[in-house]
OpenMM code with the backbone's topology and positions (N, CA, C; nanometers):
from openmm import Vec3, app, unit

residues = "UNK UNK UNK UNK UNK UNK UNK UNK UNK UNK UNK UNK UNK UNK UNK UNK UNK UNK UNK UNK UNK UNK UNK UNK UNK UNK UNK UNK UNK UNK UNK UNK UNK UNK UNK UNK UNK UNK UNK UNK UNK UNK UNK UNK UNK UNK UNK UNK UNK UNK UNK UNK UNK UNK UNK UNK UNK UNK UNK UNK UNK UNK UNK UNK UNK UNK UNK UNK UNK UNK UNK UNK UNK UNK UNK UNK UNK UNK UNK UNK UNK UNK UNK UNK UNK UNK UNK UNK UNK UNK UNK UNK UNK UNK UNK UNK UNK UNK UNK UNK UNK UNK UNK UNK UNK UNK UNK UNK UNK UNK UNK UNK UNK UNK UNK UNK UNK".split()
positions = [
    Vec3(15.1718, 18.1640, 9.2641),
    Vec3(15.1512, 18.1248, 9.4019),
    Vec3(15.0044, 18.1466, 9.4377),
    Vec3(14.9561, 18.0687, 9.5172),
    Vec3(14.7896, 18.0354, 9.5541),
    Vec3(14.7799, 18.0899, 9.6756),
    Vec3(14.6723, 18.1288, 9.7178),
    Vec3(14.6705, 18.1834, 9.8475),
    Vec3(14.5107, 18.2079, 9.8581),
    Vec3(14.4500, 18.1517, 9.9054),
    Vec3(14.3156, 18.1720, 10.0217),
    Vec3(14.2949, 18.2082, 10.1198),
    Vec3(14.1425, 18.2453, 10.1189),
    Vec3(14.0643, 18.2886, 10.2416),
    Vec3(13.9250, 18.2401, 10.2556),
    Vec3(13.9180, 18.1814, 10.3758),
    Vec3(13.7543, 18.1428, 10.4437),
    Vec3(13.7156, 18.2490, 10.5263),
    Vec3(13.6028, 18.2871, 10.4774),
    Vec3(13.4684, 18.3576, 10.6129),
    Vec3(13.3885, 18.2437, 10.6294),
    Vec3(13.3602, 18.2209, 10.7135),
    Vec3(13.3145, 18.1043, 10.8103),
    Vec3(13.1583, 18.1781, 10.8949),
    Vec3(13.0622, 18.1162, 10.8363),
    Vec3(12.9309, 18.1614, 10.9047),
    Vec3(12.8827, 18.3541, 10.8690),
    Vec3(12.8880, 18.3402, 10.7869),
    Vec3(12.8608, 18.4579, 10.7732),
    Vec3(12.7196, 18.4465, 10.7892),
    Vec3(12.6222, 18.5749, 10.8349),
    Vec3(12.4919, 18.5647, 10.8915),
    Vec3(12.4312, 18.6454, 10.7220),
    Vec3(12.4186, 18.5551, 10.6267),
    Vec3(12.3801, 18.6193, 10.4744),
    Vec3(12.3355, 18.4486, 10.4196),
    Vec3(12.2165, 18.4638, 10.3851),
    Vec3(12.2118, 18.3623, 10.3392),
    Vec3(12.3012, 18.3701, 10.1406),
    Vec3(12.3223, 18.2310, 10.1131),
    Vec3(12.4411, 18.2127, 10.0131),
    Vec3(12.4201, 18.2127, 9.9334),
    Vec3(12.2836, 18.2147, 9.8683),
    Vec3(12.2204, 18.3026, 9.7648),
    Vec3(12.2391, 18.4441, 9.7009),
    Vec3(12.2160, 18.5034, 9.8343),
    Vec3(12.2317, 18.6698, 9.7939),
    Vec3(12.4034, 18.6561, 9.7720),
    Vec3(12.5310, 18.6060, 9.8857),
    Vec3(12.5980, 18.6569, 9.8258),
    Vec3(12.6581, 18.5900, 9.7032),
    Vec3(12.6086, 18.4400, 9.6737),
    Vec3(12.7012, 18.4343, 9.5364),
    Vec3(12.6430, 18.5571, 9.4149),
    Vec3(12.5475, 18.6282, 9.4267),
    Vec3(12.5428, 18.7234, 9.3123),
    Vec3(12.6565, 18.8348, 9.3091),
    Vec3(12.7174, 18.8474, 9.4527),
    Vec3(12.7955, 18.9397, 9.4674),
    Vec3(12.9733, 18.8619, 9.4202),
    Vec3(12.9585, 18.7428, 9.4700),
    Vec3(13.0906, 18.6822, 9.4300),
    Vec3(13.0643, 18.6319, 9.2741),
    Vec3(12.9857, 18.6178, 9.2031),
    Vec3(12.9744, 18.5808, 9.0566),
    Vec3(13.0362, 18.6919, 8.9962),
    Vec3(13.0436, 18.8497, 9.0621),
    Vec3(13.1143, 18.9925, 8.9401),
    Vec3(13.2523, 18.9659, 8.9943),
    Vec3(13.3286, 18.8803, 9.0686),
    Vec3(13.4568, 18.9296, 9.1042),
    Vec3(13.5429, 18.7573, 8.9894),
    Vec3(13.4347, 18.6733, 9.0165),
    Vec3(13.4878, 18.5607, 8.9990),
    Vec3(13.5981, 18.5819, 8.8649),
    Vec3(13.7750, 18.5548, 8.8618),
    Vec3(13.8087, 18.5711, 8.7507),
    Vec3(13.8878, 18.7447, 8.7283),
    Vec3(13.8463, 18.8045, 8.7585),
    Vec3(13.9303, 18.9577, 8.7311),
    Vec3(14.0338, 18.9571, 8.8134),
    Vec3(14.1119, 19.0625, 8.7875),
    Vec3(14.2516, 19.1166, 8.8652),
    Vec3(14.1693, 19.1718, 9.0018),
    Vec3(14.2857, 19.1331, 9.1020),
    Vec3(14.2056, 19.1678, 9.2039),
    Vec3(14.1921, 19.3285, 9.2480),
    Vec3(14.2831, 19.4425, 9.1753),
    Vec3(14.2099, 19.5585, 9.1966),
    Vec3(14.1126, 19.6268, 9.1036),
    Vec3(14.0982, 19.5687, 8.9910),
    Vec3(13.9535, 19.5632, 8.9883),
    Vec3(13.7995, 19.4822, 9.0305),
    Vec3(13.8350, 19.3736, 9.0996),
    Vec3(13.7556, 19.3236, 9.1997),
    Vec3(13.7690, 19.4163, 9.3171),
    Vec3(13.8587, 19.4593, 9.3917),
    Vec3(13.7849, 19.5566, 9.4861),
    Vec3(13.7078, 19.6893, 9.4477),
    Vec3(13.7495, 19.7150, 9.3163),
    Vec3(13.6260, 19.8335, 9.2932),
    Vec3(13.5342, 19.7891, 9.2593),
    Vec3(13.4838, 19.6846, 9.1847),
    Vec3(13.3445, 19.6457, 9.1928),
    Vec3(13.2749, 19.5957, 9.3150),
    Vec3(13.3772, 19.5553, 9.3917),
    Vec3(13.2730, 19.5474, 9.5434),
    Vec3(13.3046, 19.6787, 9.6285),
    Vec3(13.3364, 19.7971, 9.5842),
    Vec3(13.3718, 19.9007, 9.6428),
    Vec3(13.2175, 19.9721, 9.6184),
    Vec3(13.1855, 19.9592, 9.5220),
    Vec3(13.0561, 20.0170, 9.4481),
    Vec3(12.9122, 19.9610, 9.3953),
    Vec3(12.9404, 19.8077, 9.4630),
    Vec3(12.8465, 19.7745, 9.4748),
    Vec3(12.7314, 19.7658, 9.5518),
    Vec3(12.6153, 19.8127, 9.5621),
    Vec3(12.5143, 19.8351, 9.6212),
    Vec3(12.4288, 19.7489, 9.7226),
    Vec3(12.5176, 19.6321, 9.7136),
    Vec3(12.4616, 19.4831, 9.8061),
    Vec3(12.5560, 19.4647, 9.8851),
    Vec3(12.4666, 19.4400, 10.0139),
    Vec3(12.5277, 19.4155, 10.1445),
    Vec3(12.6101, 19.3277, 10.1942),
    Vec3(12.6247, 19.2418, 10.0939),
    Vec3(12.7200, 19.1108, 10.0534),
    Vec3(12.8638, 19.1085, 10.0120),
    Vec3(12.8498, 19.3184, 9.9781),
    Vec3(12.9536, 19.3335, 9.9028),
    Vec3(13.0745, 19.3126, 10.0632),
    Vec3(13.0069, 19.4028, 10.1435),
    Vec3(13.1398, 19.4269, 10.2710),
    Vec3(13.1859, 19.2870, 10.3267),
    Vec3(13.1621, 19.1580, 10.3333),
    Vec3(13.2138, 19.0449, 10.4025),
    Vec3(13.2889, 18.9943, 10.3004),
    Vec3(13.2257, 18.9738, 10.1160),
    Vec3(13.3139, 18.9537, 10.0525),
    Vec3(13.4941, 19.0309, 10.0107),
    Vec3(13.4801, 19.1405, 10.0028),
    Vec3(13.5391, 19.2477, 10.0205),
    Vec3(13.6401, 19.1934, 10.1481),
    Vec3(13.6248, 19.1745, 10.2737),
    Vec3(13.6929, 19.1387, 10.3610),
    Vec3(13.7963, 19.0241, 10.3536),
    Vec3(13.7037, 18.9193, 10.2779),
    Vec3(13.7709, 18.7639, 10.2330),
    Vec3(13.8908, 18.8096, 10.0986),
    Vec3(13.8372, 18.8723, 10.0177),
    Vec3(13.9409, 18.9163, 9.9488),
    Vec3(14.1097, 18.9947, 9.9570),
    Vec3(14.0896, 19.1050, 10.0828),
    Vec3(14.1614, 19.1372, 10.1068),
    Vec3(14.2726, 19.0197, 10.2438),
    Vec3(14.1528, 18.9462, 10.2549),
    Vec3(14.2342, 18.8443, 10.3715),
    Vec3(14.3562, 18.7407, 10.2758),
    Vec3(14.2808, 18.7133, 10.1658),
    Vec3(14.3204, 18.6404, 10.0659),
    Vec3(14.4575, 18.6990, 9.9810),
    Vec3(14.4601, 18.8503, 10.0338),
    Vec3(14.5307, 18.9059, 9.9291),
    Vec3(14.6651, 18.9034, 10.0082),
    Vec3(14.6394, 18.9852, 10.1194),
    Vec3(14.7221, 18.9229, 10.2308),
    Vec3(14.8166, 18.7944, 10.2637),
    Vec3(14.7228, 18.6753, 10.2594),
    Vec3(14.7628, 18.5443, 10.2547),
    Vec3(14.8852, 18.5152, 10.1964),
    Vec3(14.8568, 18.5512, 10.0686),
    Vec3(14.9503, 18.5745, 9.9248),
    Vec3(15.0623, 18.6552, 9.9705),
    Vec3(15.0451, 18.7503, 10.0240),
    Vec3(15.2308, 18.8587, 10.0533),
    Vec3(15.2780, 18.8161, 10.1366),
    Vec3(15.1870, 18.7000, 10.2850),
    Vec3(15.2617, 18.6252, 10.3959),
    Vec3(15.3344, 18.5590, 10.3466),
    Vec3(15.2643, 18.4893, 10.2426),
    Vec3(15.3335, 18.3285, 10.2103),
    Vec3(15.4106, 18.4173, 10.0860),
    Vec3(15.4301, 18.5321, 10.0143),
    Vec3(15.5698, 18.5451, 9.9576),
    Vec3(15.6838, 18.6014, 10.0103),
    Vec3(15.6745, 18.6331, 10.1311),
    Vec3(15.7737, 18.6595, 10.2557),
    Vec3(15.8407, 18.6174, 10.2596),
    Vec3(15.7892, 18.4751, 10.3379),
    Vec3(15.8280, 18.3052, 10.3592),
    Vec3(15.9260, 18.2822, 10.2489),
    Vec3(15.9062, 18.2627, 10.1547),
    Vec3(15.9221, 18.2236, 10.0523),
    Vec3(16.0888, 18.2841, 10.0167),
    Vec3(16.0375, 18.4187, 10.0362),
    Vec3(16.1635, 18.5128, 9.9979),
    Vec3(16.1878, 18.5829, 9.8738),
    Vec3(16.0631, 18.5824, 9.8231),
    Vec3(16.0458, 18.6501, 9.6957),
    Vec3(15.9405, 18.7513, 9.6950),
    Vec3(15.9571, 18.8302, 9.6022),
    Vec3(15.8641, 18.9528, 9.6006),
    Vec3(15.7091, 18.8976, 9.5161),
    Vec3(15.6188, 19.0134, 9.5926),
    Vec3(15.4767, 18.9798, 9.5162),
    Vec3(15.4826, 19.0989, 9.4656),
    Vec3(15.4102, 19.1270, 9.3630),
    Vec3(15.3770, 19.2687, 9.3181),
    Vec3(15.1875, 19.2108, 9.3116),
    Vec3(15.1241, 19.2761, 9.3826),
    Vec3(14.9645, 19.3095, 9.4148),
    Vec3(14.8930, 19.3045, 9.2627),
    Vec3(14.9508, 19.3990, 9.1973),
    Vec3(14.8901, 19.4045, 9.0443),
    Vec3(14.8725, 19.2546, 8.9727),
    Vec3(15.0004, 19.1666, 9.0144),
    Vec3(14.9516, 19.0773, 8.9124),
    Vec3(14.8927, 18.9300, 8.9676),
    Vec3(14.8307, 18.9632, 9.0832),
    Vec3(14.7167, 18.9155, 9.1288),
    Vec3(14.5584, 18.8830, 9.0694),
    Vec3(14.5057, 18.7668, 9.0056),
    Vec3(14.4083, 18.7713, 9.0129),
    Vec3(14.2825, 18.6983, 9.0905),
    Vec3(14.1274, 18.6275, 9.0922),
    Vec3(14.0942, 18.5868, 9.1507),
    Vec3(14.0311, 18.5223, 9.0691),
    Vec3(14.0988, 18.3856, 9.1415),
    Vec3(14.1210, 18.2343, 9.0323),
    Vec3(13.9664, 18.1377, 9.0849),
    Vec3(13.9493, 18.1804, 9.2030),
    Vec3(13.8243, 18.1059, 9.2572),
    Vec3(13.7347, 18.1732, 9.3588),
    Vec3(13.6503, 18.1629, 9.3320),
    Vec3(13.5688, 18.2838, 9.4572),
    Vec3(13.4105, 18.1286, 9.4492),
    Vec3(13.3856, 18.1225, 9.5469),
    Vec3(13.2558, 18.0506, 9.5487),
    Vec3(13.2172, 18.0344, 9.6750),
    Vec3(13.0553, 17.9883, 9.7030),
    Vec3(12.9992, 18.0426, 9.8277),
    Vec3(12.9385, 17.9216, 9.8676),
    Vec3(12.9475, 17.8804, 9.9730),
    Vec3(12.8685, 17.7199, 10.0236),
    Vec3(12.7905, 17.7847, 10.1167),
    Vec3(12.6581, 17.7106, 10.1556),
    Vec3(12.5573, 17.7084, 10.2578),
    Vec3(12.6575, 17.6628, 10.3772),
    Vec3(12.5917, 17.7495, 10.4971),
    Vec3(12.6692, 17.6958, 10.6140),
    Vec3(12.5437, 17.6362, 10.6995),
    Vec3(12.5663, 17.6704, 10.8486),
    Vec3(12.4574, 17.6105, 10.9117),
    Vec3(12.3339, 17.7013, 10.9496),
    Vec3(12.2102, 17.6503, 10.9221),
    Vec3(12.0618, 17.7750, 10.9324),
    Vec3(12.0792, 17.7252, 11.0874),
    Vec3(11.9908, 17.8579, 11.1556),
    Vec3(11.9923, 17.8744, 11.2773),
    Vec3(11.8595, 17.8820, 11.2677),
    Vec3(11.7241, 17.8173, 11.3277),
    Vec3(11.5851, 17.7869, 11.3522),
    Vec3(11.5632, 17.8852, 11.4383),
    Vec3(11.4582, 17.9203, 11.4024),
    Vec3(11.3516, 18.0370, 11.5113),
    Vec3(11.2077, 18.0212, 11.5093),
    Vec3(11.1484, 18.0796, 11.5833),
    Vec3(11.0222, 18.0646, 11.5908),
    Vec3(10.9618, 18.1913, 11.5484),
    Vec3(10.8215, 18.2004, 11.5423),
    Vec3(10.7607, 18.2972, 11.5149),
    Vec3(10.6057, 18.3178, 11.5392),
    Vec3(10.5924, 18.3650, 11.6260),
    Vec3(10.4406, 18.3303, 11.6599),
    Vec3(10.3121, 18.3660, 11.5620),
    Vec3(10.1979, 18.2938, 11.5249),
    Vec3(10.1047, 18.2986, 11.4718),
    Vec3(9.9930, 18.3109, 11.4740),
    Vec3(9.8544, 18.3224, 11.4313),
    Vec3(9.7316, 18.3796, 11.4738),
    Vec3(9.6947, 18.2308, 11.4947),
    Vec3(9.6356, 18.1752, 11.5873),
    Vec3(9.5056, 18.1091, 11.7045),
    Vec3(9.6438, 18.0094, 11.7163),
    Vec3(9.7557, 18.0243, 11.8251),
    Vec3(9.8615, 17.9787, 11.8901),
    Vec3(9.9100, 17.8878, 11.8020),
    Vec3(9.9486, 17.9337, 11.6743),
    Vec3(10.0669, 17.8571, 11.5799),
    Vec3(10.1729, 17.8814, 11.6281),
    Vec3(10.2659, 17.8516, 11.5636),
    Vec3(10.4097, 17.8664, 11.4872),
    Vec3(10.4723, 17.8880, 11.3634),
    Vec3(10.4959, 17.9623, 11.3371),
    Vec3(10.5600, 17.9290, 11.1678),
    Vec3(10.7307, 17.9477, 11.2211),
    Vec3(10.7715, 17.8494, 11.0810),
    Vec3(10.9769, 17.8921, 11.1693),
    Vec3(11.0548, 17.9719, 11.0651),
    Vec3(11.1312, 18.0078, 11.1145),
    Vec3(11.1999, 18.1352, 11.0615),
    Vec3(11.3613, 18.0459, 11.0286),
    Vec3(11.4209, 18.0735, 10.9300),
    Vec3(11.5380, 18.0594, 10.9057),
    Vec3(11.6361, 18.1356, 10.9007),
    Vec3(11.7270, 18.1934, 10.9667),
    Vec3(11.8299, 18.2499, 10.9828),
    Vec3(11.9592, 18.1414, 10.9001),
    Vec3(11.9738, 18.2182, 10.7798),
    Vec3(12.0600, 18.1141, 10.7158),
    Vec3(12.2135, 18.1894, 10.7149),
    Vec3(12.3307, 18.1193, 10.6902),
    Vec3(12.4580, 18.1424, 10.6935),
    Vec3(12.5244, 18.1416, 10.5916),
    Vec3(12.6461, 18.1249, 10.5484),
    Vec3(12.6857, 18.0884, 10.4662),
    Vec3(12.8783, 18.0940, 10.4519),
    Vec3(12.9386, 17.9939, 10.4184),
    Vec3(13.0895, 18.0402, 10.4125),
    Vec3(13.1101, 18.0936, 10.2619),
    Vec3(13.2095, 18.1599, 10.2871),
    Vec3(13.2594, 18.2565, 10.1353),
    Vec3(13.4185, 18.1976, 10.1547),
    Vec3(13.4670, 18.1430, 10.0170),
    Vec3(13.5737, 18.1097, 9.9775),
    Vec3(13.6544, 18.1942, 9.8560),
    Vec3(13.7636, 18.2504, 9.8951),
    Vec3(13.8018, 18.3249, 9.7629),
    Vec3(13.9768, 18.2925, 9.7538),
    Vec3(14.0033, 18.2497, 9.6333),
    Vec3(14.1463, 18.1911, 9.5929),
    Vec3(14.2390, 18.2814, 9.4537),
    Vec3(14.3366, 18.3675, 9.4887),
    Vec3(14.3945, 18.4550, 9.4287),
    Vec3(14.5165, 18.3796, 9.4104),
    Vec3(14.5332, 18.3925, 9.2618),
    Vec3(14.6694, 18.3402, 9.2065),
    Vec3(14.7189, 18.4257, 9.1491),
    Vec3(14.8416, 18.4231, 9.0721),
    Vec3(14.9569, 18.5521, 9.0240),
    Vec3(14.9032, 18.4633, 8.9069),
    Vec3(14.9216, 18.5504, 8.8029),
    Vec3(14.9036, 18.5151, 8.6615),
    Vec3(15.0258, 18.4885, 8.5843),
    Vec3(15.0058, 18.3798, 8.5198),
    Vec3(15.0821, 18.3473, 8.4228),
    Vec3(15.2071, 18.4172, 8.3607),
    Vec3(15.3455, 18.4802, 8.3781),
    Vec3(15.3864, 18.5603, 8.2259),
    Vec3(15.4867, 18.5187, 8.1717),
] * unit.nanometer
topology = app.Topology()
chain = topology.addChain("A")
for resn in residues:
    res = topology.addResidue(resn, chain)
    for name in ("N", "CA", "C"):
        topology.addAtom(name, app.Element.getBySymbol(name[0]), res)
């Protein structure tokens, strides 16, 4: 069973965090939360969030369903990060420039499936 999660605008540009979603991409998902438990990038806490939303997703929809999930045999089948929308700023400069500032975004997608047995 499939089950996703969107973060929507996250204020990180999508660079920094696909380095953080490239260590989860593929593992069981409780060892994906200890590597973003202990990871040292600030990317780790929103991803971290999508995961557990995702994980969630998965025990709603086996509710529904009427069948049991067991958490363990969870893994994370898709994790990937799209550019969202930059937010423009200004920035003032020496003899009355401008230079502009980018405040960039980004959505985080992460897709946990039960494995195969």
């Amino acid at each position: 069973m499939e089950a996703r999660a969107i973060a929507r605008g996250v204020r990180m540009s999508a660079r920094k965090v696909r380095l953080v979603v490239d260590q989860i991409r593929g593992k069981p998902v409780n060892e994906a939360y200890a590597a973003l438990q202990f990871s040292k990038k600030r990317a780790a806490e929103p991803v971290g969030k999508t995961l557990r939303s995702a994980v969630a997703n998965a025990q709603e929809r086996s509710q529904d369903d009427g069948s049991v999930l067991d958490v363990d045999e969870l893994f994370v089948s898709e994790a990937y990060v799209d550019e969202g929308p930059t937010l423009r700023r200004w920035r003032a400069r020496a003899q009355g420039r401008a230079s502009p500032i980018r405040k960039r975004t980004s959505h985080i997608t992460v897709v946990v499936d039960q494995k195969d047995s």
